[in-house]
Structures are given as structure tokens and as C-alpha cells.
KEMI-437914 format. One record per atom (N, C-alpha, C): residue number from 0; residue in three letters; atom name; z, x, y. Coordinates in pm, 1 decimal. Layout:
# KEMI-437914
+-----+------+------+----------+----------+----------+
: seq : type : atom :        z :        x :        y :
+-----+------+------+----------+----------+----------+
: NUM :  ALA :   CA :        Z :        X :        Y :
...
+-----+------+------+----------+----------+----------+
***
This chain:
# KEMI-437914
+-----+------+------+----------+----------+----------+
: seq : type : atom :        z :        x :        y :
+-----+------+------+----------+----------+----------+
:   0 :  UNK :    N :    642.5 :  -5389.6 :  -1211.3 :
:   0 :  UNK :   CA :    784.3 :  -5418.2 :  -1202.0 :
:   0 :  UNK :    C :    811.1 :  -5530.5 :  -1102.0 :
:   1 :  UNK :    N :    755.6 :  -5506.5 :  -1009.2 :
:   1 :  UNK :   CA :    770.8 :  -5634.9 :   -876.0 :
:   1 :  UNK :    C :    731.9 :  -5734.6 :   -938.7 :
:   2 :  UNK :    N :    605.8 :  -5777.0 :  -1031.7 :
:   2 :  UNK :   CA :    567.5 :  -5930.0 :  -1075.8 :
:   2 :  UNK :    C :    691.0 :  -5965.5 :  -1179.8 :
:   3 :  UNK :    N :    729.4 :  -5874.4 :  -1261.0 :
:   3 :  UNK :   CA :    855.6 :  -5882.7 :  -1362.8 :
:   3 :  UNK :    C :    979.0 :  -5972.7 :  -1245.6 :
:   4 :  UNK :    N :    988.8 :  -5898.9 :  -1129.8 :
:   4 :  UNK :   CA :   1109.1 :  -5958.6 :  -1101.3 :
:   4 :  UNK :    C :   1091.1 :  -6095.9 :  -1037.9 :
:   5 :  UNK :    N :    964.5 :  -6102.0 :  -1000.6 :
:   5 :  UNK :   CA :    911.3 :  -6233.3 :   -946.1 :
:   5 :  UNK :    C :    921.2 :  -6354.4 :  -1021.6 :
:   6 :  UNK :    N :    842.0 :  -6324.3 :  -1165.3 :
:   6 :  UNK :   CA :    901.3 :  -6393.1 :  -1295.5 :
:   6 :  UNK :    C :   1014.7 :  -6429.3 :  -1276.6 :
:   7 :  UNK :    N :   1097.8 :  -6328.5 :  -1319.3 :
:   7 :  UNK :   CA :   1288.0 :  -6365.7 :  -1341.1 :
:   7 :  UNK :    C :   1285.1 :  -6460.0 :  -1247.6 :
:   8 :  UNK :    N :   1328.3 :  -6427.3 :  -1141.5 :
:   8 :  UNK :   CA :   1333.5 :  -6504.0 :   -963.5 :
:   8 :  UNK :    C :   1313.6 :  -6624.4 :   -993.4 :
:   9 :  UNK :    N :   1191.3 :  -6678.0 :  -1050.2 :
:   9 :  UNK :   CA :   1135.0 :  -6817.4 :  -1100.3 :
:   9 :  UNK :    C :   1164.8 :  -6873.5 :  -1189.6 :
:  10 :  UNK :    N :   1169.4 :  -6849.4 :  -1320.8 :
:  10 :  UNK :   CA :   1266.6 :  -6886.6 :  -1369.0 :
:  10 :  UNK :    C :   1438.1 :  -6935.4 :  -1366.6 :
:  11 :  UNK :    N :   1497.9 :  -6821.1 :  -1330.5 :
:  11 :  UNK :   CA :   1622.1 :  -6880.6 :  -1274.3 :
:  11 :  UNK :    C :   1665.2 :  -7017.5 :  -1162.1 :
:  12 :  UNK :    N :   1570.0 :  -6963.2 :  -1064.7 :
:  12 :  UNK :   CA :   1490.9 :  -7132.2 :   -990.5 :
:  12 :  UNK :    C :   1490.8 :  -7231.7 :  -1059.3 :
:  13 :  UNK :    N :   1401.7 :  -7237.9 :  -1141.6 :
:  13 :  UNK :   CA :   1376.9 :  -7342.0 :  -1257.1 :
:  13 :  UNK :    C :   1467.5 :  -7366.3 :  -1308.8 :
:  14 :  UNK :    N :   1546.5 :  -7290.0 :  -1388.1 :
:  14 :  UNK :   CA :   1689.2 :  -7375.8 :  -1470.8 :
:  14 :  UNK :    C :   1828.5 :  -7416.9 :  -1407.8 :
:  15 :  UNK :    N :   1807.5 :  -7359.7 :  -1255.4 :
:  15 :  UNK :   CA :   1913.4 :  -7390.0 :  -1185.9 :
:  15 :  UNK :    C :   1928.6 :  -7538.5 :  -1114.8 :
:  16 :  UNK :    N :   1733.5 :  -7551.6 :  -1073.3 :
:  16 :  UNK :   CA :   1700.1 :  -7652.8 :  -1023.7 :
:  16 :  UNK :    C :   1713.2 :  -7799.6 :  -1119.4 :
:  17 :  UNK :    N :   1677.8 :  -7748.1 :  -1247.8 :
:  17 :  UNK :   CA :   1675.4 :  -7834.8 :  -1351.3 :
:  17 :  UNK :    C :   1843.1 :  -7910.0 :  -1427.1 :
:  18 :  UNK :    N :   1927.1 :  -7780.0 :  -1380.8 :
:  18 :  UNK :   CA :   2066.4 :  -7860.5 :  -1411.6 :
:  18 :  UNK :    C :   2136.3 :  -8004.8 :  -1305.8 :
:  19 :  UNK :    N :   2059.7 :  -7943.3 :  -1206.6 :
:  19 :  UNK :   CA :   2097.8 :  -8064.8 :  -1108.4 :
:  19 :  UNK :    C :   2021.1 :  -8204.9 :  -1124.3 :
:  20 :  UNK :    N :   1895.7 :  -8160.0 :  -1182.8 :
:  20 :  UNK :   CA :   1811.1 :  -8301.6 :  -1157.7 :
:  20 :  UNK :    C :   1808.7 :  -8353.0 :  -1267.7 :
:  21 :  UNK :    N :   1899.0 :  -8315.8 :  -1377.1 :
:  21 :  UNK :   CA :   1982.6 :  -8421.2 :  -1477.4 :
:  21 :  UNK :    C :   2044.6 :  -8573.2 :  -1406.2 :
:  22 :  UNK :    N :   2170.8 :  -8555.9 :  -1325.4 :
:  22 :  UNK :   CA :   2218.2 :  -8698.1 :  -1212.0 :
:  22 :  UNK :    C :   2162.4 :  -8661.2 :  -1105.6 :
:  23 :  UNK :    N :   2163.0 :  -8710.9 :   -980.6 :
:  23 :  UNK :   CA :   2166.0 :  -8725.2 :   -884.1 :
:  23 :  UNK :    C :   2310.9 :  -8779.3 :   -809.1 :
:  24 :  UNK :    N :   2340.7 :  -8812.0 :   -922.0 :
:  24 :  UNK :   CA :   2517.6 :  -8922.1 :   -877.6 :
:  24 :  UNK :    C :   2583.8 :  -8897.2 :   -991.4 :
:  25 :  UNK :    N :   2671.5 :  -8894.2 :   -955.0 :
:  25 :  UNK :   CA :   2826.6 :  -8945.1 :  -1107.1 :
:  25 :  UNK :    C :   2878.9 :  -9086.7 :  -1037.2 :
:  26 :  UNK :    N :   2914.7 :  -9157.4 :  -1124.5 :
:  26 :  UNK :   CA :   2953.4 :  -9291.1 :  -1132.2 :
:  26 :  UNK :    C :   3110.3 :  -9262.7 :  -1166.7 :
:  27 :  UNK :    N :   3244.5 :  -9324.0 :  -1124.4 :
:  27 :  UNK :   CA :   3397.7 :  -9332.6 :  -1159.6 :
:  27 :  UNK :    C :   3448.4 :  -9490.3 :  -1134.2 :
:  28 :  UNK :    N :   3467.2 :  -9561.9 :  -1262.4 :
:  28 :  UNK :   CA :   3517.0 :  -9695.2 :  -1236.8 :
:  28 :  UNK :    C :   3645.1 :  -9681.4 :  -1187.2 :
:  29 :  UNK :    N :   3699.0 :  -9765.7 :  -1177.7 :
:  29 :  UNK :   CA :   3846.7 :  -9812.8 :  -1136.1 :
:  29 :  UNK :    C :   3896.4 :  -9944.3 :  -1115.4 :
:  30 :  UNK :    N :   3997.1 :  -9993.4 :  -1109.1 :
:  30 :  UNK :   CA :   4100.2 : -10140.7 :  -1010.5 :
:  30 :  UNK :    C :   4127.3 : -10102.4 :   -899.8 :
:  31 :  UNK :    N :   4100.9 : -10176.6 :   -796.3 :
:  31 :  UNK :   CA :   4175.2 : -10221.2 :   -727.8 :
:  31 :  UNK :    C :   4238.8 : -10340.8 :   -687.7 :
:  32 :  UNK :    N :   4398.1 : -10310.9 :   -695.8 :
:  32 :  UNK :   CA :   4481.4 : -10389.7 :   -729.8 :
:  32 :  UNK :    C :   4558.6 : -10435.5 :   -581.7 :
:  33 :  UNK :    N :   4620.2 : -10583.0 :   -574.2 :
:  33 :  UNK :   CA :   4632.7 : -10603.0 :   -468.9 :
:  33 :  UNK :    C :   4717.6 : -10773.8 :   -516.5 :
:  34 :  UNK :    N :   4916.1 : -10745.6 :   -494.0 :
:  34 :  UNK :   CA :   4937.6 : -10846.3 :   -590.7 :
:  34 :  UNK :    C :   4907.8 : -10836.9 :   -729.4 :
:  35 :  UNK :    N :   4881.5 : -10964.7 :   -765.1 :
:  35 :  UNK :   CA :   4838.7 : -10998.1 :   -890.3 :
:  35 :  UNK :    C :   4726.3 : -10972.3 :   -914.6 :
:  36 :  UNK :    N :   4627.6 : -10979.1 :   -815.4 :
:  36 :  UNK :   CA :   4472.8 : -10946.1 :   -847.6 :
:  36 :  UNK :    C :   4405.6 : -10798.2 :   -866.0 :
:  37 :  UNK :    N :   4334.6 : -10764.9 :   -963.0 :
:  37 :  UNK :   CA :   4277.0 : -10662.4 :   -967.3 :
:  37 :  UNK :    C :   4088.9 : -10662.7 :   -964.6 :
:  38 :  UNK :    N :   4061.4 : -10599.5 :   -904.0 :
:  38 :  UNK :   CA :   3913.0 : -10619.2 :   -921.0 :
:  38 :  UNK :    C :   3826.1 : -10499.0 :   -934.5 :
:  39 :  UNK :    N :   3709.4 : -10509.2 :  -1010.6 :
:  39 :  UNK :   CA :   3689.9 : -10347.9 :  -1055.8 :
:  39 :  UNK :    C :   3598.1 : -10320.2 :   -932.4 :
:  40 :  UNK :    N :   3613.4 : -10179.6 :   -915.0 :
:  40 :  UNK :   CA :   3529.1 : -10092.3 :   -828.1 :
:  40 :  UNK :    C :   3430.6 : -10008.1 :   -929.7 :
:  41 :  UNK :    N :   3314.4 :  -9946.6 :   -847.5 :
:  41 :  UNK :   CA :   3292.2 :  -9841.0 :   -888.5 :
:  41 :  UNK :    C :   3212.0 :  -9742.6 :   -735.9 :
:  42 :  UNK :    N :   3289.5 :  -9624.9 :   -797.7 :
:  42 :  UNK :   CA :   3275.6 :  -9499.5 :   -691.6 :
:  42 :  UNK :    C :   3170.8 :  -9455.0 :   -720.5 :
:  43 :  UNK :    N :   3033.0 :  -9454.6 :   -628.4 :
:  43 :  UNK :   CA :   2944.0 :  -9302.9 :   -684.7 :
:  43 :  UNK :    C :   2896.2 :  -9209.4 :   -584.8 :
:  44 :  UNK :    N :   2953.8 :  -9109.3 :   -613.7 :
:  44 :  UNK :   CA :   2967.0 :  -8967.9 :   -523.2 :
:  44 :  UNK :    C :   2780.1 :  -8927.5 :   -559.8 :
:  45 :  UNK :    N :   2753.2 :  -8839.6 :   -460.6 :
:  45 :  UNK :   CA :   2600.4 :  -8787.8 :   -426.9 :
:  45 :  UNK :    C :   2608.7 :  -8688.0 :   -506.5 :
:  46 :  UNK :    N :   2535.7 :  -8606.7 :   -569.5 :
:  46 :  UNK :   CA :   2562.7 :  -8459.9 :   -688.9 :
:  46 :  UNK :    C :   2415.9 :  -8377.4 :   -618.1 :
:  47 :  UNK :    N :   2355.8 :  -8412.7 :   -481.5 :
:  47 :  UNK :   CA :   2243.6 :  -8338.3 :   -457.4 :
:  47 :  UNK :    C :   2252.7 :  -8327.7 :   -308.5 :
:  48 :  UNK :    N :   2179.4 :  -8252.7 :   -220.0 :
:  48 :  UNK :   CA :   2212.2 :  -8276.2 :    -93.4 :
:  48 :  UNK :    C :   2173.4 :  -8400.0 :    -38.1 :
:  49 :  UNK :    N :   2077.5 :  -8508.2 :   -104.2 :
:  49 :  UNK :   CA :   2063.5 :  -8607.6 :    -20.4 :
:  49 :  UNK :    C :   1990.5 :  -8712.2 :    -77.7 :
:  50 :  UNK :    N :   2050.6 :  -8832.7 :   -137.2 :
:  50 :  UNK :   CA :   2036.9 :  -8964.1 :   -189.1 :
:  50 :  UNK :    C :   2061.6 :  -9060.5 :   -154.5 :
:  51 :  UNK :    N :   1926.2 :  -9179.2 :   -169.4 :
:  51 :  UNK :   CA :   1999.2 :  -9318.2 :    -66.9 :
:  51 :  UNK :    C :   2031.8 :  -9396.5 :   -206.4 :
:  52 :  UNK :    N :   2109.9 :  -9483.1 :   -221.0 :
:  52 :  UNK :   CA :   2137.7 :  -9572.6 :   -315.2 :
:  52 :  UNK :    C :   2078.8 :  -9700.9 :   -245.2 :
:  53 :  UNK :    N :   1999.4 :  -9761.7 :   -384.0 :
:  53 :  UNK :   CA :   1931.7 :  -9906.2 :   -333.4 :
:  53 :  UNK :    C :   1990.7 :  -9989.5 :   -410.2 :
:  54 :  UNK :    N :   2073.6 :  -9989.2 :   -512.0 :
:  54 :  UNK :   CA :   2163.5 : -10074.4 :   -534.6 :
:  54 :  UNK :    C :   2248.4 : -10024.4 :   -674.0 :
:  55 :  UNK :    N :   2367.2 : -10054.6 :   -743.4 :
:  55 :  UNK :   CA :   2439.8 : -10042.9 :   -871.9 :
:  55 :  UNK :    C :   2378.6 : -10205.1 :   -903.3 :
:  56 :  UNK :    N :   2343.8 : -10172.5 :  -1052.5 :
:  56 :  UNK :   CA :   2362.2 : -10293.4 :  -1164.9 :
:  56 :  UNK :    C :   2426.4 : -10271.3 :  -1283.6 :
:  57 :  UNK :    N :   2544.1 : -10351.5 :  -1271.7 :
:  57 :  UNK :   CA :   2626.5 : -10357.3 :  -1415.3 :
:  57 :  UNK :    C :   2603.8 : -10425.4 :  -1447.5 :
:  58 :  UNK :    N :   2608.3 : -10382.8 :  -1629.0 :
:  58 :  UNK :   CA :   2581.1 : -10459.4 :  -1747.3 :
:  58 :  UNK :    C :   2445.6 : -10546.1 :  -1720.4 :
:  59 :  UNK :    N :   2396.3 : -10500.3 :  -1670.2 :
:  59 :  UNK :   CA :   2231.2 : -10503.5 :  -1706.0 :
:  59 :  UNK :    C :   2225.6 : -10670.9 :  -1636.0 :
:  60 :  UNK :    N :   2278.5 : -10666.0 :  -1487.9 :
:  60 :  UNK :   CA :   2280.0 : -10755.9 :  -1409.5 :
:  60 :  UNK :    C :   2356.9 : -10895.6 :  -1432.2 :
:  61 :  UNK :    N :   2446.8 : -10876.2 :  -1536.3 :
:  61 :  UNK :   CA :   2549.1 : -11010.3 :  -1588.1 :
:  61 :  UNK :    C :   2648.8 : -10969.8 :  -1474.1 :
:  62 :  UNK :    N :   2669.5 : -10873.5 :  -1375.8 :
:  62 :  UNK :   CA :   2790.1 : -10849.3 :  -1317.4 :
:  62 :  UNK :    C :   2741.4 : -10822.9 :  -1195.1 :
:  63 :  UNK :    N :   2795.7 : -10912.1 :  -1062.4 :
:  63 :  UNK :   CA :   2739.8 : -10881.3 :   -968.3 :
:  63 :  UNK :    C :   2826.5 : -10700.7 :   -870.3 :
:  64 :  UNK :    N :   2738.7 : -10659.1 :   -776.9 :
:  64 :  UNK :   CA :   2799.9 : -10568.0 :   -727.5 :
:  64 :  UNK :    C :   2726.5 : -10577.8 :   -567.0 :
:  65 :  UNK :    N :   2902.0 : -10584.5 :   -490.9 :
:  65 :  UNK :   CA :   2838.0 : -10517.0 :   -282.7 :
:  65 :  UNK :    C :   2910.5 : -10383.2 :   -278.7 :
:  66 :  UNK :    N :   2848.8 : -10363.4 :   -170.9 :
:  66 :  UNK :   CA :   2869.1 : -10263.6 :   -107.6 :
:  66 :  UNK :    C :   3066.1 : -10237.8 :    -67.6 :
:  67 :  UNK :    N :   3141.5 : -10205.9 :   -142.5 :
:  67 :  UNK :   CA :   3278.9 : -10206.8 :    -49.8 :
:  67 :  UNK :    C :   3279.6 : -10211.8 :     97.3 :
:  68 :  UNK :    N :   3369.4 : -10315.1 :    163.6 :
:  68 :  UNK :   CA :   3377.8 : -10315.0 :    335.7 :
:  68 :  UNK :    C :   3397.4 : -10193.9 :    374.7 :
:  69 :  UNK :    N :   3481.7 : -10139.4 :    290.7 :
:  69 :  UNK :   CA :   3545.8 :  -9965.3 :    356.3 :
:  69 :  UNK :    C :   3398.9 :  -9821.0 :    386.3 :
:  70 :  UNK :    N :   3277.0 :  -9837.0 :    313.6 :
:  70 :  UNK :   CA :   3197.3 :  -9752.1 :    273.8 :
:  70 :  UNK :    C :   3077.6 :  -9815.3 :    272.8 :
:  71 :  UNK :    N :   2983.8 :  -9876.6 :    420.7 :
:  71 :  UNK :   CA :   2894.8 :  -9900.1 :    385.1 :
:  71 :  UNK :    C :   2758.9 :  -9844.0 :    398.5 :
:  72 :  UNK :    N :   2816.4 :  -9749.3 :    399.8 :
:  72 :  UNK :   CA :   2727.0 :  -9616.9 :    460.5 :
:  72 :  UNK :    C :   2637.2 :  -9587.7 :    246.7 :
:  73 :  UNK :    N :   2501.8 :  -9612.5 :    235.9 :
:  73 :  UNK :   CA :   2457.3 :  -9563.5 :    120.7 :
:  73 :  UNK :    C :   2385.6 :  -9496.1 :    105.1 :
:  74 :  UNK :    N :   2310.2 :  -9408.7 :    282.0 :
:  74 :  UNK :   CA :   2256.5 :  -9274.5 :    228.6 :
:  74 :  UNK :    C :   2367.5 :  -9175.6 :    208.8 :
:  75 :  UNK :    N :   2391.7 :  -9088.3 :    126.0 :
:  75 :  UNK :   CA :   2485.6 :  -8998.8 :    119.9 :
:  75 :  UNK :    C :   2443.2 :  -8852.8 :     94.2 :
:  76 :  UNK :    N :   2541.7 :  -8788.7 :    116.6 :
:  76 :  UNK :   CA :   2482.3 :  -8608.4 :    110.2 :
:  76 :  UNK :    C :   2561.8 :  -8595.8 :      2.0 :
:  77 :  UNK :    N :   2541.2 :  -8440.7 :    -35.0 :
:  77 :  UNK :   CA :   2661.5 :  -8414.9 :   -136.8 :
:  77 :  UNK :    C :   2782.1 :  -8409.2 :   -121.5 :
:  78 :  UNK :    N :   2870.0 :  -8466.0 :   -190.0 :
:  78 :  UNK :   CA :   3006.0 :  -8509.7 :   -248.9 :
:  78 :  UNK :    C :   3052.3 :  -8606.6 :   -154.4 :
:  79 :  UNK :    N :   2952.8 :  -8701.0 :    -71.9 :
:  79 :  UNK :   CA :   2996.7 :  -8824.9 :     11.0 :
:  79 :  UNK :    C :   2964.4 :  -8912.9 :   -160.9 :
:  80 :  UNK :    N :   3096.2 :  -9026.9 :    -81.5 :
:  80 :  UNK :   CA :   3124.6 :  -9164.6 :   -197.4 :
:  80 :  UNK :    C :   3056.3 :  -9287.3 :   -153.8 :
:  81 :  UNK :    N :   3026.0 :  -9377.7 :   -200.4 :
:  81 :  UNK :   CA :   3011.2 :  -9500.4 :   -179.2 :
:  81 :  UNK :    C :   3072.5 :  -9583.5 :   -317.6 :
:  82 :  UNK :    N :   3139.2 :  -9683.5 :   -201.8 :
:  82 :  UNK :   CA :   3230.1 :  -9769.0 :   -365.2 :
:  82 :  UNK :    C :   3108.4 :  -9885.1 :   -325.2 :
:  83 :  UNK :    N :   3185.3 :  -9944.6 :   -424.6 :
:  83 :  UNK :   CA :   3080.7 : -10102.3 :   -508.9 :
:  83 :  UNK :    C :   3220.0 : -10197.6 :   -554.4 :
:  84 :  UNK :    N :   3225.1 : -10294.5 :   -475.6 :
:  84 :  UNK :   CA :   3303.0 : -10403.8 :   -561.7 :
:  84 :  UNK :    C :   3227.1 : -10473.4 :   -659.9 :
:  85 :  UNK :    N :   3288.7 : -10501.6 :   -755.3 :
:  85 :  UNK :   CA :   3244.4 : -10550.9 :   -922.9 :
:  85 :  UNK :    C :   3286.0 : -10712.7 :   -880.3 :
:  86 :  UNK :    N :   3208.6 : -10779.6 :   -921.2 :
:  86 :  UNK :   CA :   3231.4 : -10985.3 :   -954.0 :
:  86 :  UNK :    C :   3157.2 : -10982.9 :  -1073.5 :
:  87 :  UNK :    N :   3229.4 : -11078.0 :  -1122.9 :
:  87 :  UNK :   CA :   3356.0 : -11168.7 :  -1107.6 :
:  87 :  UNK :    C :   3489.5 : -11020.1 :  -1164.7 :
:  88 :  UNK :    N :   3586.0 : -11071.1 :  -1107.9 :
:  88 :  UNK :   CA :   3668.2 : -10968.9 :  -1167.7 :
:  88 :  UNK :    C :   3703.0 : -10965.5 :  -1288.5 :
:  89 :  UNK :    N :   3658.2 : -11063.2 :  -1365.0 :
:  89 :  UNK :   CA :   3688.3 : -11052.7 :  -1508.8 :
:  89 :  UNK :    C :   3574.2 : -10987.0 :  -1607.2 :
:  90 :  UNK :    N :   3469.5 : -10889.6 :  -1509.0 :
:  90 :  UNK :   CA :   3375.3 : -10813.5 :  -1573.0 :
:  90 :  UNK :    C :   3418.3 : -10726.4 :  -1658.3 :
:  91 :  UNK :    N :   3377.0 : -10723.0 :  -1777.7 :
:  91 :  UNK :   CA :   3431.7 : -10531.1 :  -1806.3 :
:  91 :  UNK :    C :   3339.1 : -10463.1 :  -1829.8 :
:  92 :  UNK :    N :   3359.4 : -10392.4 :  -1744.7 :
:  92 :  UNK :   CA :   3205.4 : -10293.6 :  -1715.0 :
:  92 :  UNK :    C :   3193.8 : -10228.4 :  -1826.6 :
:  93 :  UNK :    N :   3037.3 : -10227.1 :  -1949.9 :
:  93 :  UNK :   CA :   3053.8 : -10117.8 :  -2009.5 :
:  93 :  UNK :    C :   2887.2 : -10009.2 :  -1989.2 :
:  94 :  UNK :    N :   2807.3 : -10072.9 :  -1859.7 :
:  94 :  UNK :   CA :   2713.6 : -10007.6 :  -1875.4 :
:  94 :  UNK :    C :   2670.0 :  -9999.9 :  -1709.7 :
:  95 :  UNK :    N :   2648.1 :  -9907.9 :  -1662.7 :
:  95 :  UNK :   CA :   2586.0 :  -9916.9 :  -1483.2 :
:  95 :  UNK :    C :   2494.5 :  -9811.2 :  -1484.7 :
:  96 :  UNK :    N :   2416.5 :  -9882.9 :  -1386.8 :
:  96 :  UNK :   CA :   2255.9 :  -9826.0 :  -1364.0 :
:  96 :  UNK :    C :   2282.6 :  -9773.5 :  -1217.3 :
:  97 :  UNK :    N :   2272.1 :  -9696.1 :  -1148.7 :
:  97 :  UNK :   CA :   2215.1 :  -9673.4 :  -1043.5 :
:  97 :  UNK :    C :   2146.0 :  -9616.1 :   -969.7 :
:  98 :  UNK :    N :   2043.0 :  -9720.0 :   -936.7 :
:  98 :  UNK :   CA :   1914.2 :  -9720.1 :   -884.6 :
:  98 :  UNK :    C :   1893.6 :  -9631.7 :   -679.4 :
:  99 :  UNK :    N :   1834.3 :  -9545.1 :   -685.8 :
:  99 :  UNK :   CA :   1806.4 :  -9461.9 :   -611.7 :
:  99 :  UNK :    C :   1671.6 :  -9457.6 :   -552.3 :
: 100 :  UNK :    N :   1642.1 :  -9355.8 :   -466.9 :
: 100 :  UNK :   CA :   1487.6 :  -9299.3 :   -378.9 :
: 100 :  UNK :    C :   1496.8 :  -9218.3 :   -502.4 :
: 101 :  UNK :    N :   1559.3 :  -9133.1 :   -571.9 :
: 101 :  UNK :   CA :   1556.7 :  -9038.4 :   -661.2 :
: 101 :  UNK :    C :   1526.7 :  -9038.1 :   -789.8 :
: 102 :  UNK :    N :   1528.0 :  -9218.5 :   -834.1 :
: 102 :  UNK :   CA :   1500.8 :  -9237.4 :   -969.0 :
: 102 :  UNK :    C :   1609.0 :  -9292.5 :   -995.1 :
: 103 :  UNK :    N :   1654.7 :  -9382.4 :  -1087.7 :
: 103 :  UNK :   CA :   1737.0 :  -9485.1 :  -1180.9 :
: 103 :  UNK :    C :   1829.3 :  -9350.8 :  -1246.5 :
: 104 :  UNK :    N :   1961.0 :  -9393.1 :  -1249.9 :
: 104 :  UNK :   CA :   2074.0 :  -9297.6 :  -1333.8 :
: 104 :  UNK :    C :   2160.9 :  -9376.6 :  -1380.4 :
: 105 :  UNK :    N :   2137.9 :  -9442.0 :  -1548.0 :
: 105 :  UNK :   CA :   2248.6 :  -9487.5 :  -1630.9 :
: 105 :  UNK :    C :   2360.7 :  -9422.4 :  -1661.8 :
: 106 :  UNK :    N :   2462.9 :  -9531.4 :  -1667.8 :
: 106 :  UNK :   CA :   2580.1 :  -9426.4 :  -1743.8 :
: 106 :  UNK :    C :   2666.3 :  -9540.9 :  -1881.1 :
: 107 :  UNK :    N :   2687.4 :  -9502.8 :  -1929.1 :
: 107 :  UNK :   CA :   2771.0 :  -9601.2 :  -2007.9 :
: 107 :  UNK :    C :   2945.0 :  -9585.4 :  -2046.2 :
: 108 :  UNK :    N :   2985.4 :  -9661.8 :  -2022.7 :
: 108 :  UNK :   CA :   3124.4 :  -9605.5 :  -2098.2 :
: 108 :  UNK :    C :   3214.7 :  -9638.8 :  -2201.8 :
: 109 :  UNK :    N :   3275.4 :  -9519.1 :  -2264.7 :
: 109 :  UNK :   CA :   3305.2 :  -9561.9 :  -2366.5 :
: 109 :  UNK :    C :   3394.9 :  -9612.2 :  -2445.3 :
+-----+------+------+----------+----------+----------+
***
């Protein structure tokens, strides 16, 4: 009975561990707008206790991306943000990569 529950125990481990190490991050575009000008951001929040970001590439490097002045902090814990200003502002983002210590996490949108 004890190895039975040891089993279970491990398993559940396993599929709990395994829902997380789907992202490491979620990605949320946006504008920020200012006047007439708008320029795209993108937000990506941590989804694990602890990820460094080594850089966002949109659209498969046709779109440049820094670090936002406000957030330049890019190791993050869970549910800390780091934004990304998007150039030229006339990008339209439809694909971002971001590249991690944790492994590469695409997203696309649709």
C-alpha cells in the first residue's frame, strides 16, 4: 500500500510539474499612446518561480525590441512583468519569440 501511494505522489508531481513547463512566460501586446503617437509594447509576465529573459524577437527579427525605461529589471519571479518597446512603430506584430535560460517560448497572434 505505501509503494501504491508513492506511485500516486509521483505521478501527480509529474502532471502538475508538466502543466507549467508548457510557458515559462505569457506574452500581452499593447499601444502605448502618447499624443498622436502610438507605439507597440509587449508585456511578459514570469509563469514559474524564476526566469531571466535574454531577449523578445518579433516577427522573426524584422521588428526591433528594448527593454522599456520603466522595467529594466529581466530576471523575474512569478507574476513580475517586463515590457519591451516594439520599432519601428509601424510594426504589426504577428509573431514573438521569447528567448530565455529556460528555453525559447513562441506565441503568435491572431
Amino acid at each position: 500500500m505505501q509503494i501504491l501511494k508513492l506511485i500516486l505522489a509521483t505521478v501527480v508531481l509529474a502532471l502538475s510539474t508538466s502543466a507549467y513547463a508548457d510557458s515559462a512566460v505569457s506574452v500581452n501586446t499593447y499601444y502605448l499612446t502618447s499624443g498622436s503617437i502610438s507605439v507597440p509594447m509587449i508585456s511578459v509576465e514570469a509563469e514559474v518561480n524564476r526566469v531571466k529573459i535574454e531577449s523578445v524577437e518579433v516577427n522573426r527579427g524584422n521588428c526591433e525590441t528594448r527593454v522599456a525605461p520603466s522595467t529594466r529589471k529581466t530576471d523575474l519571479v512569478y507574476g513580475e512583468e517586463a515590457r519591451f518597446n516594439v520599432f519601428p512603430a509601424s510594426c504589426n506584430i504577428k509573431e514573438i519569440v521569447v528567448n530565455t535560460d529556460l528555453g525559447n517560448f513562441g506565441f503568435k497572434k491572431n
